[in-house]
N, CA, C and O atoms as a GROMACS GRO file, in nm:
protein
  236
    1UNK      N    1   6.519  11.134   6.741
    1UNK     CA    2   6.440  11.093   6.856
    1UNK      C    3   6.491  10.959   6.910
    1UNK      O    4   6.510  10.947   7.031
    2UNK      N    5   6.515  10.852   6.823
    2UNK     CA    6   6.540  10.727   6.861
    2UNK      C    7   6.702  10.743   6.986
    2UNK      O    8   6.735  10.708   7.099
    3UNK      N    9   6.772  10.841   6.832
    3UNK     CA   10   6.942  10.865   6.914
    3UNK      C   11   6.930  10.890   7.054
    3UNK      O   12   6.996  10.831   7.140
    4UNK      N   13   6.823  10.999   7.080
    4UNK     CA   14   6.824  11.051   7.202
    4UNK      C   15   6.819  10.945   7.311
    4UNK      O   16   6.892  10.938   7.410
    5UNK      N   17   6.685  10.836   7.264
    5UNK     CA   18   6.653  10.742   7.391
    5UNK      C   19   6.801  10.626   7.361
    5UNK      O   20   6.792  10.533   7.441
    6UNK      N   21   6.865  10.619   7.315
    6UNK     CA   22   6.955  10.516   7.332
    6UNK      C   23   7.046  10.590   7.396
    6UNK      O   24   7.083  10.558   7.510
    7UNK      N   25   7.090  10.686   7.340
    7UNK     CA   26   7.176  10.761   7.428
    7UNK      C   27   7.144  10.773   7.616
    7UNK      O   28   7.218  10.736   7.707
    8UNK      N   29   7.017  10.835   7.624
    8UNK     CA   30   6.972  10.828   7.757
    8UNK      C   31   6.990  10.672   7.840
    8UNK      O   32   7.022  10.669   7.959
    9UNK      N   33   6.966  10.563   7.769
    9UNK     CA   34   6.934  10.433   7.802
    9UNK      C   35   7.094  10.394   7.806
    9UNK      O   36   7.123  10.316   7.897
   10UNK      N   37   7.203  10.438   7.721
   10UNK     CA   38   7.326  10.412   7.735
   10UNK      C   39   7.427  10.515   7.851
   10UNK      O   40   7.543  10.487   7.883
   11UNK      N   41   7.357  10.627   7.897
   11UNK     CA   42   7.424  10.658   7.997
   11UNK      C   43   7.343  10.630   8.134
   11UNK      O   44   7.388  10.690   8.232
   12UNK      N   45   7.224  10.544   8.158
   12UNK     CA   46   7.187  10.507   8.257
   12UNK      C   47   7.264  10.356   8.283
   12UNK      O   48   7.299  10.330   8.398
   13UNK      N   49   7.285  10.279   8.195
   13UNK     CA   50   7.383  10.202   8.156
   13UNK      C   51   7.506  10.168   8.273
   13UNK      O   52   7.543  10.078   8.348
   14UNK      N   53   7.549  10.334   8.225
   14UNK     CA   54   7.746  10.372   8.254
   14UNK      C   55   7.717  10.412   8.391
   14UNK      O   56   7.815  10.429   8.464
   15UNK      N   57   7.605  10.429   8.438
   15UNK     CA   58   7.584  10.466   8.616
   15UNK      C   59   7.525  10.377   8.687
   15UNK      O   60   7.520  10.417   8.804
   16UNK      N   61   7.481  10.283   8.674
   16UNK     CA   62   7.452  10.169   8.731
   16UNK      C   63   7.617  10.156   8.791
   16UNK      O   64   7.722  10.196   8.741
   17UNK      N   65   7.592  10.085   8.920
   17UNK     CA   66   7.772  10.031   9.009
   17UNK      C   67   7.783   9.955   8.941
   17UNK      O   68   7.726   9.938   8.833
   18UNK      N   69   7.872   9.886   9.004
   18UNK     CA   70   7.963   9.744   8.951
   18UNK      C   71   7.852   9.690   9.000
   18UNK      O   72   7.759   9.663   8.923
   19UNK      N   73   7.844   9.671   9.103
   19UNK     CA   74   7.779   9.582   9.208
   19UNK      C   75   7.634   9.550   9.222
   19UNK      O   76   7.582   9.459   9.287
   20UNK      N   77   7.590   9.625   9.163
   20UNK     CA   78   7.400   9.646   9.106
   20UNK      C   79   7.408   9.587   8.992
   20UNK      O   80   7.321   9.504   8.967
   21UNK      N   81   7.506   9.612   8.901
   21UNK     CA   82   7.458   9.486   8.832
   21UNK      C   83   7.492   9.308   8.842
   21UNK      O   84   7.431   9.210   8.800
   22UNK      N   85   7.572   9.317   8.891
   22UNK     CA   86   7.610   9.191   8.957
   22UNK      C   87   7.524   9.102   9.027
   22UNK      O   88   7.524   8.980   9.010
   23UNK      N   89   7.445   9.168   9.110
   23UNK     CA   90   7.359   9.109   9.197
   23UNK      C   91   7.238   9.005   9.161
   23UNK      O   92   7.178   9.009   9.054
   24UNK      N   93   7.221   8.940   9.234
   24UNK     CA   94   7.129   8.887   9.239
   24UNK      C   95   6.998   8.885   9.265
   24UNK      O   96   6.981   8.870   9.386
   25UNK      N   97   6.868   8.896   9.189
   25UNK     CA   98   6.777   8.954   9.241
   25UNK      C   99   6.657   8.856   9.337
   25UNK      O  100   6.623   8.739   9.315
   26UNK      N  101   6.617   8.932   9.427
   26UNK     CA  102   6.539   8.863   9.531
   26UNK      C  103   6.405   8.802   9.477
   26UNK      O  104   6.338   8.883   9.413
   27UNK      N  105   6.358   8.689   9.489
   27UNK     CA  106   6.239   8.606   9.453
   27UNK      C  107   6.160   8.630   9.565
   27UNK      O  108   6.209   8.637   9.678
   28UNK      N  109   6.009   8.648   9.537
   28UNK     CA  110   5.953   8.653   9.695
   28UNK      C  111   5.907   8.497   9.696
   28UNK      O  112   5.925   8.414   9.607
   29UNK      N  113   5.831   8.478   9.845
   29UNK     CA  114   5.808   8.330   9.862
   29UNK      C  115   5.698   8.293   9.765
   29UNK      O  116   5.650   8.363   9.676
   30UNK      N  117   5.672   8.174   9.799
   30UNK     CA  118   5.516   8.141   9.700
   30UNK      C  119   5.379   8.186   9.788
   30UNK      O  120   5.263   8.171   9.750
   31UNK      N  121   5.417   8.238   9.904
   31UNK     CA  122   5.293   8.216  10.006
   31UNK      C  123   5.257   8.352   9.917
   31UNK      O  124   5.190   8.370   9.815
   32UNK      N  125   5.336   8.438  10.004
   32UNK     CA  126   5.360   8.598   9.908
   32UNK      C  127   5.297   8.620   9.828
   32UNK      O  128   5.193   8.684   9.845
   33UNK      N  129   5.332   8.580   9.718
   33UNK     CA  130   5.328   8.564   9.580
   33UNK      C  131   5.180   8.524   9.540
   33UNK      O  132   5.125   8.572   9.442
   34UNK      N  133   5.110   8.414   9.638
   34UNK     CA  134   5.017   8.344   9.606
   34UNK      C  135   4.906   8.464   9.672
   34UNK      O  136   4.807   8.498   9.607
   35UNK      N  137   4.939   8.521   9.807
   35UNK     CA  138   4.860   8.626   9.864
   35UNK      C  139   4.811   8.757   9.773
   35UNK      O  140   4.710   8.827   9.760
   36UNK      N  141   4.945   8.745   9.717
   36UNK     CA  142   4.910   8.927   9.684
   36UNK      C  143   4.780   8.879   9.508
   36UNK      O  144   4.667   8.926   9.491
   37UNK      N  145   4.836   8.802   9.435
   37UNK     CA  146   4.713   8.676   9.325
   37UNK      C  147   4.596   8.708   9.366
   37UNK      O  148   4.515   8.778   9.306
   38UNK      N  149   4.579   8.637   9.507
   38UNK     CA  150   4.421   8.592   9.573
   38UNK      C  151   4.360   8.731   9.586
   38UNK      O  152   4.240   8.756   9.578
   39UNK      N  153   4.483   8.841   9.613
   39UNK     CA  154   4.369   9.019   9.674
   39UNK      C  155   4.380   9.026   9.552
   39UNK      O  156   4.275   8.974   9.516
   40UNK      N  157   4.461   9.068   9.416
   40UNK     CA  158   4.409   9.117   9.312
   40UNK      C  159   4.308   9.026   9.241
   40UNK      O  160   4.269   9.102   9.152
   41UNK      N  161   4.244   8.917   9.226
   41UNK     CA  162   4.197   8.859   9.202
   41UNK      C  163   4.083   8.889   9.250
   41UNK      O  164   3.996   8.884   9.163
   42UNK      N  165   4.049   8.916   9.345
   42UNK     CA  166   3.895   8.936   9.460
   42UNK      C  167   3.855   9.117   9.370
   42UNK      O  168   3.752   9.168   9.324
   43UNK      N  169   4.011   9.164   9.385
   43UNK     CA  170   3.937   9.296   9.338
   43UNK      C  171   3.903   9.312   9.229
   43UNK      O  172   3.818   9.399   9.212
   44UNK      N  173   3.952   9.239   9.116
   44UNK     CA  174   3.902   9.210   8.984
   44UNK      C  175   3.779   9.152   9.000
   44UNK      O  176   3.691   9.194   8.925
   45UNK      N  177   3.746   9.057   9.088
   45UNK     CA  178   3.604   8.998   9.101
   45UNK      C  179   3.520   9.068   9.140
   45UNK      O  180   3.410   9.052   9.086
   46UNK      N  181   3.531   9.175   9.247
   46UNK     CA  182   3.425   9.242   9.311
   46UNK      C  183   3.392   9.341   9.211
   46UNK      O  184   3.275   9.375   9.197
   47UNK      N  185   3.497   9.396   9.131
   47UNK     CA  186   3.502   9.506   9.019
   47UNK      C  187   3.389   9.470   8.933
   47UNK      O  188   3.301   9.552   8.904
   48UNK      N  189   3.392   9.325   8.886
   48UNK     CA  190   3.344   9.271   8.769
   48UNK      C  191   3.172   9.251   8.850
   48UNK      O  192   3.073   9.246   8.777
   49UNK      N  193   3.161   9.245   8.961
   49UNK     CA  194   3.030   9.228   9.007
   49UNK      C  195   2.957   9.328   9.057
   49UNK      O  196   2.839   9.317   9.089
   50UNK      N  197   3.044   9.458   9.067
   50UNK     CA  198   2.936   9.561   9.066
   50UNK      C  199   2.935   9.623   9.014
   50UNK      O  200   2.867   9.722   9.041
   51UNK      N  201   3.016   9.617   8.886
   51UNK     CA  202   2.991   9.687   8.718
   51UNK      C  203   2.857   9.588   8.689
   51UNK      O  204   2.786   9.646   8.607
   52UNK      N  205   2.798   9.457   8.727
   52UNK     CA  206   2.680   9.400   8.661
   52UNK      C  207   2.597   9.441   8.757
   52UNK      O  208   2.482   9.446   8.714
   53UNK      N  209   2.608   9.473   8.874
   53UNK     CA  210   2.518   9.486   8.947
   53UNK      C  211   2.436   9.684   8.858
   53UNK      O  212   2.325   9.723   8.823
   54UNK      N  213   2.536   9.725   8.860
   54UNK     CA  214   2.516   9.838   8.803
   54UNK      C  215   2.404   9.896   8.691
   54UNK      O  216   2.309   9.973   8.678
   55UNK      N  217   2.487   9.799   8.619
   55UNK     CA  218   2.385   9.726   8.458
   55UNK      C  219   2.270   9.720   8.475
   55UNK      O  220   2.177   9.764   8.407
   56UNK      N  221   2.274   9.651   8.592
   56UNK     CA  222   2.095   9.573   8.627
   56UNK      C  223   2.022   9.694   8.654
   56UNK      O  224   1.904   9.695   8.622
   57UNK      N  225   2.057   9.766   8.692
   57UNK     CA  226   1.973   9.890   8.794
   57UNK      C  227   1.951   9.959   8.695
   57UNK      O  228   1.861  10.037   8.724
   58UNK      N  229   1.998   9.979   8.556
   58UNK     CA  230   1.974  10.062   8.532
   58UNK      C  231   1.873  10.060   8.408
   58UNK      O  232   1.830  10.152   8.338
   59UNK      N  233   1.848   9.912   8.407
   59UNK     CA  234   1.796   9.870   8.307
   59UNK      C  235   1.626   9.878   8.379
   59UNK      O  236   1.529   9.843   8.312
   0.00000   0.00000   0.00000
């Protein structure tokens, strides 16, 4: 089982270009970065407040 996934992982390896691996990979900005934080963050918050709101009702 193990052989198999190294094997698989060693011929994804040998097909990658030259040039894909070479590269350099793109950073996004901080605004970006800071945006996409603030929406998952709200949806974790709203998640977390109407799983209690939930609670309450049912109690």
């Amino acid at each position: 089982m193990v052989t198999r996934i190294l094997l698989a992982l060693g011929l994804a390896l040998l097909a990658v270009p030259a040039n894909a691996a070479t590269a350099s990979a793109q950073v996004p900005e901080g605004s970006s970065l800071t945006l996409f934080a603030l929406g998952f963050a709200g949806l974790l918050l709203g998640r977390r407040l109407s799983m209690r709101k939930n609670d309450e009702r049912k109690d």
